[in-house]
C-alpha positions, -999 to +999 in steps of 0.1 A: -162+594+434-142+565+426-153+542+394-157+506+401-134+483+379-164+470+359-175+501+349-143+506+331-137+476+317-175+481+303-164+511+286-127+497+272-150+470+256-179+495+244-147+518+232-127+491+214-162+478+199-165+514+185-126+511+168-133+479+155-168+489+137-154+517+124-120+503+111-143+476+097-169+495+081-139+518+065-119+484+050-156+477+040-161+505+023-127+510+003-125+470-005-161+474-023-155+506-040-120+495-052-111+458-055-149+451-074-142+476-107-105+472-103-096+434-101-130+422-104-128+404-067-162+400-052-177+427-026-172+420+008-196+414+038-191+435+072-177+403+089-157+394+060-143+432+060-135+426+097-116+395+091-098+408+065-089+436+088-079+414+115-058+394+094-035+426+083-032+433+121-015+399+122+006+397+092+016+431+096+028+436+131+000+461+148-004+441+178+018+468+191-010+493+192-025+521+178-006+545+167+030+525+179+052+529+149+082+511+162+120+526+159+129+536+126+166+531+113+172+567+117+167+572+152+189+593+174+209+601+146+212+637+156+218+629+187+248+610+175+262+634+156+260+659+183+284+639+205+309+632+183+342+646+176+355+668+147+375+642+135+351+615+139+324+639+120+354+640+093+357+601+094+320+595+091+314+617+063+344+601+043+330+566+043+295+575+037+309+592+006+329+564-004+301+539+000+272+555-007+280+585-031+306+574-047+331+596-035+308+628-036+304+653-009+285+641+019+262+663+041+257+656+081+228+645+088+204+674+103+196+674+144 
C-alpha cells in the first residue's frame, strides 16, 4: 500500500522532534556537568540548551546536514597523483620539499 504524504511528513516531524530532544538534552547535559564547576557559568534550562544548540548550527555551518562534512583540502589527491607523469611526480615532489621541508625528502602522498 502506498503511504499518504501526510503520513510522512508526520513522521519527518515526529523523527526530527526526536534528533532535536536528544541533541538538546545531550548539550544539556555536558553544559551543566562542565561549564558550572569549570567556569563557574550558570546551569542551563532544556530550552536554553536547545538554543544554544541551535545557535552552533548557525555559526558553525551545519545547515548542510547531518553527517555532511564538506570537501576537505585533501580530496582526490590520490587520484591526482595517479594520473600524473613520472616527471611531473619528480616536479611535485621537488617543490613540496623546497617549500615545505626545507629541502628534505618528500614522500608521495598515499592513494
Amino acid at each position: 500500500m502506498r503511504r499518504h504524504w501526510y503520513v510522512r511528513i508526520a513522521g519527518f516531524i515526529l523523527i526530527a522532534l526526536i534528533v532535536i530532544a536528544g541533541f538538546g538534552q545531550a548539550v544539556l547535559q555536558l553544559w551543566n556537568w562542565l561549564m558550572p564547576p569549570i567556569f563557574g557559568l550558570p546551569a542551563l534550562t532544556f530550552w536554553q540548551a536547545v538554543g544554544l544548540l541551535a545557535l552552533s548550527w548557525i555559526l558553525f555551518g551545519s545547515w548542510r546536514g547531518f553527517g555532511h562534512r564538506g570537501r576537505h583540502w585533501g580530496h582526490g589527491r590520490g587520484e591526482r597523483w595517479k594520473h600524473m607523469t613520472p616527471e611531473e611526480r619528480e616536479s611535485f615532489r621537488k617543490a613540496m620539499a623546497e617549500r615545505c621541508m626545507r629541502g628534505g625528502e618528500a614522500t608521495p602522498p598515499q592513494a
